[in-house]
C-alpha positions in Angstrom: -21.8 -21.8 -4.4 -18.8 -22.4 -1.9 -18.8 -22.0 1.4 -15.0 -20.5 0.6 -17.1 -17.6 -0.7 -18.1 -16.4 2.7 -14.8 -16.7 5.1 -13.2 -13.1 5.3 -10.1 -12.8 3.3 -6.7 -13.0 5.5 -5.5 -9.9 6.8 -2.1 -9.6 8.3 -0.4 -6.2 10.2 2.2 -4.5 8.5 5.1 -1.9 9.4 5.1 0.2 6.1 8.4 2.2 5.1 8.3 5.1 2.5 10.9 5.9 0.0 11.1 8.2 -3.0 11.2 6.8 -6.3 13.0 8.4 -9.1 10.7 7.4 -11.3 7.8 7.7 -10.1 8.7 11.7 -9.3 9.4 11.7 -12.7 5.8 10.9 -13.5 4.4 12.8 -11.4 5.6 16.2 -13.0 4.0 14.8 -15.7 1.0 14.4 -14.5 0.0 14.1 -11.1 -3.1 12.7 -12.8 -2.1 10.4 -14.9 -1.8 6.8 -15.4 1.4 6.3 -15.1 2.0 8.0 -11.8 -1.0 5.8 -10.7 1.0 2.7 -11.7 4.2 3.6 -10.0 2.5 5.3 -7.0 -0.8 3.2 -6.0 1.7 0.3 -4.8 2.9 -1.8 -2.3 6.3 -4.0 -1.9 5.8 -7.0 -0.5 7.7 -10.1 0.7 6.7 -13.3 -0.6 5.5 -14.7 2.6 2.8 -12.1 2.8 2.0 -12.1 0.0 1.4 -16.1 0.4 -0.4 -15.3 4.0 -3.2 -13.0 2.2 -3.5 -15.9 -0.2 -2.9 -13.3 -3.6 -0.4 -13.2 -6.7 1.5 -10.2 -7.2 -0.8 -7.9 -9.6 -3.7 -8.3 -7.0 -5.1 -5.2 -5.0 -4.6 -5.0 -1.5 -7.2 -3.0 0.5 -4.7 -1.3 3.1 -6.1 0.7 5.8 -5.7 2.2 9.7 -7.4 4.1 11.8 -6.3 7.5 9.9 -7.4 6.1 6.2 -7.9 3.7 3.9 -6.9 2.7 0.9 -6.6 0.0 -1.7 -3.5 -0.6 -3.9 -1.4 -3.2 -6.3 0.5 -5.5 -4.6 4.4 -5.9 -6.0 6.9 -8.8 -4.6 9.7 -7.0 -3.1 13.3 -6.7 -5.0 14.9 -7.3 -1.6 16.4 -10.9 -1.1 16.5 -10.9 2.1 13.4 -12.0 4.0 11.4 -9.1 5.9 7.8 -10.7 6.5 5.5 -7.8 8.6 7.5 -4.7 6.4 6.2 -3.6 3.6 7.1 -0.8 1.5 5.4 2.0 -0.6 6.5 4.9 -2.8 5.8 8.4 -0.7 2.7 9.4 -2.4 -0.9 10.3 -1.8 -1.6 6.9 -1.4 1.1 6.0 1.6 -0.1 9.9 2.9 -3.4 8.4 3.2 -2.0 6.2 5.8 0.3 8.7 8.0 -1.0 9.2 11.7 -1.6 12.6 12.6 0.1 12.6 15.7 3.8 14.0 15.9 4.8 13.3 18.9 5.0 16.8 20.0 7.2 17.3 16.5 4.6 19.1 14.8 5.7 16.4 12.2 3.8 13.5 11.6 5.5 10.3 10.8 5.8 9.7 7.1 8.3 7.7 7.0 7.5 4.2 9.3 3.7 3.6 10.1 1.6 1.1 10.2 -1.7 -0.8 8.6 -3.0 -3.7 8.0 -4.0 -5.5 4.3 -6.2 -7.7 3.0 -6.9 -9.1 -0.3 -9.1 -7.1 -2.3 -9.0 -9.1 -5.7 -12.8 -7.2 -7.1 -11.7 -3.5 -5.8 -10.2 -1.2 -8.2 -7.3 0.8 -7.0 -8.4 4.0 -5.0 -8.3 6.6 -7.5 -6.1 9.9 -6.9 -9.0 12.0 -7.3 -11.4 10.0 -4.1 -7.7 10.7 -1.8 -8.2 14.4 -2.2 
Protein backbone atom coordinates (compact mmCIF):
# COMPACT_ATOMS: atom_id res chain seq x y z
CA UNK A 1 0.00 0.00 0.00
CA UNK A 2 1.35 3.58 -1.12
CA UNK A 3 1.02 6.50 0.43
CA UNK A 4 0.42 7.83 -3.40
CA UNK A 5 -2.92 6.08 -2.93
CA UNK A 6 -4.30 8.71 -0.57
CA UNK A 7 -3.18 12.36 -2.05
CA UNK A 8 -6.29 13.75 -3.90
CA UNK A 9 -5.91 13.61 -7.64
CA UNK A 10 -4.97 17.17 -9.27
CA UNK A 11 -7.66 19.25 -10.22
CA UNK A 12 -7.19 22.24 -12.39
CA UNK A 13 -10.03 25.22 -13.52
CA UNK A 14 -11.11 25.25 -16.86
CA UNK A 15 -13.01 27.78 -19.29
CA UNK A 16 -15.08 25.17 -21.39
CA UNK A 17 -16.32 26.24 -25.09
CA UNK A 18 -19.19 24.29 -26.86
CA UNK A 19 -19.43 23.50 -30.43
CA UNK A 20 -21.63 21.35 -32.58
CA UNK A 21 -20.30 18.45 -34.07
CA UNK A 22 -21.59 17.08 -37.33
CA UNK A 23 -21.14 13.88 -36.29
CA UNK A 24 -22.05 13.56 -33.36
CA UNK A 25 -25.72 15.24 -34.40
CA UNK A 26 -25.68 12.63 -36.69
CA UNK A 27 -25.74 10.05 -33.96
CA UNK A 28 -27.83 11.48 -32.05
CA UNK A 29 -30.90 11.14 -34.48
CA UNK A 30 -29.94 7.83 -34.26
CA UNK A 31 -30.27 7.35 -31.10
CA UNK A 32 -30.13 9.72 -28.50
CA UNK A 33 -29.49 6.57 -26.49
CA UNK A 34 -27.02 4.92 -27.95
CA UNK A 35 -23.46 4.14 -27.75
CA UNK A 36 -22.24 5.94 -30.27
CA UNK A 37 -23.76 9.33 -29.37
CA UNK A 38 -22.22 8.50 -25.90
CA UNK A 39 -18.83 8.16 -27.46
CA UNK A 40 -18.90 11.37 -29.41
CA UNK A 41 -20.85 13.31 -26.84
CA UNK A 42 -19.59 12.29 -23.17
CA UNK A 43 -16.13 14.15 -24.09
CA UNK A 44 -13.79 16.58 -23.43
CA UNK A 45 -10.89 18.31 -25.68
CA UNK A 46 -8.04 18.93 -23.96
CA UNK A 47 -4.53 20.46 -24.41
CA UNK A 48 -1.73 18.40 -23.65
CA UNK A 49 -0.56 20.37 -20.72
CA UNK A 50 -3.72 19.63 -18.85
CA UNK A 51 -3.94 16.87 -19.62
CA UNK A 52 -0.14 16.30 -18.15
CA UNK A 53 -1.27 18.68 -14.91
CA UNK A 54 -4.20 15.99 -13.94
CA UNK A 55 -1.49 13.43 -14.43
CA UNK A 56 -3.91 11.17 -17.12
CA UNK A 57 -3.51 9.72 -20.81
CA UNK A 58 -6.01 10.63 -23.22
CA UNK A 59 -8.85 7.73 -22.89
CA UNK A 60 -9.06 8.46 -19.12
CA UNK A 61 -12.39 9.93 -17.42
CA UNK A 62 -12.39 13.22 -16.11
CA UNK A 63 -14.85 13.89 -13.33
CA UNK A 64 -15.92 17.64 -14.42
CA UNK A 65 -18.16 19.54 -12.19
CA UNK A 66 -19.45 23.27 -10.90
CA UNK A 67 -21.61 24.52 -8.72
CA UNK A 68 -24.71 23.80 -11.23
CA UNK A 69 -23.64 19.99 -11.95
CA UNK A 70 -21.49 17.41 -12.19
CA UNK A 71 -20.33 15.14 -14.46
CA UNK A 72 -17.69 12.75 -15.53
CA UNK A 73 -16.48 12.28 -19.17
CA UNK A 74 -13.48 10.90 -21.61
CA UNK A 75 -10.76 12.94 -21.91
CA UNK A 76 -9.57 13.66 -25.82
CA UNK A 77 -6.09 15.66 -26.65
CA UNK A 78 -7.22 18.63 -28.61
CA UNK A 79 -6.71 18.75 -32.63
CA UNK A 80 -5.73 22.43 -32.15
CA UNK A 81 -1.85 23.13 -32.52
CA UNK A 82 -1.78 25.95 -30.94
CA UNK A 83 -1.37 25.83 -27.18
CA UNK A 84 -4.59 26.93 -25.09
CA UNK A 85 -3.85 25.50 -21.44
CA UNK A 86 -7.16 26.52 -18.92
CA UNK A 87 -9.79 26.03 -22.38
CA UNK A 88 -11.17 23.09 -22.89
CA UNK A 89 -13.68 22.10 -25.28
CA UNK A 90 -16.89 19.82 -25.39
CA UNK A 91 -19.52 18.85 -28.03
CA UNK A 92 -23.04 20.74 -26.95
CA UNK A 93 -24.80 17.90 -25.42
CA UNK A 94 -26.38 16.82 -22.26
CA UNK A 95 -23.25 16.35 -20.88
CA UNK A 96 -21.76 20.13 -21.43
CA UNK A 97 -25.77 21.16 -20.43
CA UNK A 98 -25.07 19.57 -17.26
CA UNK A 99 -22.54 22.28 -16.68
CA UNK A 100 -24.41 25.61 -17.95
CA UNK A 101 -25.08 28.26 -15.07
CA UNK A 102 -28.55 29.16 -14.83
CA UNK A 103 -28.12 32.66 -14.62
CA UNK A 104 -28.62 34.81 -17.94
CA UNK A 105 -27.68 37.83 -17.09
CA UNK A 106 -30.97 39.35 -17.37
CA UNK A 107 -31.06 37.48 -21.04
CA UNK A 108 -33.47 34.91 -20.11
CA UNK A 109 -30.60 32.87 -21.79
CA UNK A 110 -28.21 31.04 -20.05
CA UNK A 111 -24.75 30.77 -21.27
CA UNK A 112 -24.17 27.66 -23.27
CA UNK A 113 -21.63 28.55 -24.98
CA UNK A 114 -18.38 29.68 -22.50
CA UNK A 115 -18.63 28.47 -18.83
CA UNK A 116 -16.70 27.13 -16.55
CA UNK A 117 -15.65 23.92 -14.22
CA UNK A 118 -13.10 22.34 -12.87
CA UNK A 119 -11.63 18.47 -13.64
CA UNK A 120 -10.05 15.96 -11.98
CA UNK A 121 -8.86 12.62 -12.82
CA UNK A 122 -11.33 10.02 -12.38
CA UNK A 123 -9.47 6.88 -13.88
CA UNK A 124 -12.16 4.06 -11.70
CA UNK A 125 -15.51 6.27 -12.66
CA UNK A 126 -17.53 5.16 -15.54
CA UNK A 127 -18.76 7.87 -17.73
CA UNK A 128 -22.09 9.52 -16.45
CA UNK A 129 -24.61 7.72 -18.24
CA UNK A 130 -27.28 9.76 -20.41
CA UNK A 131 -30.02 8.35 -18.55
CA UNK A 132 -28.60 9.64 -14.58
CA UNK A 133 -28.40 13.49 -16.62
CA UNK A 134 -32.12 13.36 -17.10
Amino acid sequence: MGFGQFLAAPEIKLKISTYRDVFQNTAQESSRFGEEYENLSAVIKLDSKDISKLTIKEGDTVILKNSFGKVVVKAQRSVYEEEHPGIAYMVNSPWSNALVPDETGGTGVPKFKEFEATAQGAKSEKVTGIKDIF
